[in-house]
C-alpha positions as CSV (number, residue, x, y, z in Angstrom):
1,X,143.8,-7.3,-28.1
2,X,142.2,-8.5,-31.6
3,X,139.0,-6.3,-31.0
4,X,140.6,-3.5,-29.5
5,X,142.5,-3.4,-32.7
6,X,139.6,-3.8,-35.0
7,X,137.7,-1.1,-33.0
8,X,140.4,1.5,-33.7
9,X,140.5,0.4,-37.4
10,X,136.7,0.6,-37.9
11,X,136.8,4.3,-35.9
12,X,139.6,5.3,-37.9
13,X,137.2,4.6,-41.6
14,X,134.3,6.2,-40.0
15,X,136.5,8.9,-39.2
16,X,137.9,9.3,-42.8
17,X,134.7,9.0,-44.0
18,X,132.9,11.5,-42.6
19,X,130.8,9.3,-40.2
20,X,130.5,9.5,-37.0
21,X,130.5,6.3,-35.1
22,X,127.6,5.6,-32.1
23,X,128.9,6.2,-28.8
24,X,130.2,2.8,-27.0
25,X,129.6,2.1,-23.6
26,X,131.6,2.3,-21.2
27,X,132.6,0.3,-17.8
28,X,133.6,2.2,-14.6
29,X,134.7,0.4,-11.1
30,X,133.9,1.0,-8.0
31,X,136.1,-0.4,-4.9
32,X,134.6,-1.6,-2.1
33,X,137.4,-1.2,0.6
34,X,137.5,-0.6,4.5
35,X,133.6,-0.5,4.4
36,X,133.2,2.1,1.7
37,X,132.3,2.8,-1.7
38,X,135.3,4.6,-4.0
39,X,134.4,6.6,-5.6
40,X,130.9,7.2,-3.6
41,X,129.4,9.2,-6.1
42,X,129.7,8.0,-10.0
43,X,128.7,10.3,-13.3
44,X,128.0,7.3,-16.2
45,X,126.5,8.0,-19.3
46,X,123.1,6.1,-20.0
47,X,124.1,1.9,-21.5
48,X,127.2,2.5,-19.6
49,X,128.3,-0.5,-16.9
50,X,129.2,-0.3,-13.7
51,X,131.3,-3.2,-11.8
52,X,131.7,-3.4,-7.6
53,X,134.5,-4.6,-6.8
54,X,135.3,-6.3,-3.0
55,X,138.5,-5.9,-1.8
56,X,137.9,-6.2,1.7
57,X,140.0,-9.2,3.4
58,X,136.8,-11.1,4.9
59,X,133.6,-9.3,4.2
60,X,130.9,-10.3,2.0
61,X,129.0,-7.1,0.4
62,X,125.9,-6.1,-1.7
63,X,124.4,-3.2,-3.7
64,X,121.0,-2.7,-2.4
65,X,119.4,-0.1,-4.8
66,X,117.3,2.1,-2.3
67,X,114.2,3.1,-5.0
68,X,113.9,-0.3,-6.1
69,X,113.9,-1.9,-3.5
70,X,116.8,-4.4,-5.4
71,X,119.7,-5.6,-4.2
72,X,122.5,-8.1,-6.0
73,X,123.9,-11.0,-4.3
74,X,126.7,-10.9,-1.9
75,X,129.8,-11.3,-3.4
76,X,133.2,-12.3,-1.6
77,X,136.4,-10.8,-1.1
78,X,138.0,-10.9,-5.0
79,X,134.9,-11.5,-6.5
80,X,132.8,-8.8,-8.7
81,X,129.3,-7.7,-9.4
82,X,127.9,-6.0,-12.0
83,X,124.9,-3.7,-13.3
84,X,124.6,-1.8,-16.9
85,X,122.4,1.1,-16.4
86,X,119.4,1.5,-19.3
87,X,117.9,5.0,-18.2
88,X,119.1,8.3,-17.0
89,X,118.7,9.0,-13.3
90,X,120.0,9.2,-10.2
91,X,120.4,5.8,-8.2
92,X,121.3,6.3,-4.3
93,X,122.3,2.1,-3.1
94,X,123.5,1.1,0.0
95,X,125.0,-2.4,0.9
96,X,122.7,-4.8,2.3
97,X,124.4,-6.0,5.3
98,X,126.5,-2.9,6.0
99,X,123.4,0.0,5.6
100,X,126.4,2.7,7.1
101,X,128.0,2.3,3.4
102,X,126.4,4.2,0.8
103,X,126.7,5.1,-2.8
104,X,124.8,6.9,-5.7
105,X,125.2,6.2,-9.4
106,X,124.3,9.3,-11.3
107,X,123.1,8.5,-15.3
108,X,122.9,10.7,-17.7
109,X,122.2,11.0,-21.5
């Protein structure tokens, strides 16, 4: 709560001043539920994070990035995964033991 408050304080002098302040990153979720993605297509701006999120009752999932040929580690029911995104593009994933569920993270500037 601290930092949240000191953000908006620091924005609000910038503000007054004149300056503008450099665009923070943001972190969007995607839900991994009944063997999909949600949302299965994602619009994030370029430094922004994204975090999969399994909330299937007994599956273990992955995000296998297709180009790359990369995929994370499985992670549980409850647990999370995450991956900040350093360039624009378009990357189409797919999870690793379930190739039926697929995703695309779109990344622009």
């Amino acid at each position: 709560m601290m930092m949240r408050s000191w953000r908006a304080v620091a924005g609000a002098v910038l503000f007054a001043l004149g300056i503008s302040a450099p665009a923070m990153a943001a972190e969007h979720e995607v839900l991994i539920e009944s063997y999909a993605f949600a949302p299965m297509e994602l619009r994030v701006k370029t430094g922004d994070t994204v975090v999969w999120v399994n909330q299937e009752k007994r599956v273990s999932h992955s995000v296998y990035f297709i180009a790359a040929n990369q995929e994370s580690e499985r992670f549980f029911p409850g647990e999370r995964w995450s991956h900040r995104f350093e360039q624009a593009g378009r990357f189409e994933y797919r999870c690793g033991p379930h190739p039926e569920m697929l995703g695309v993270v779109i990344v622009e500037d």
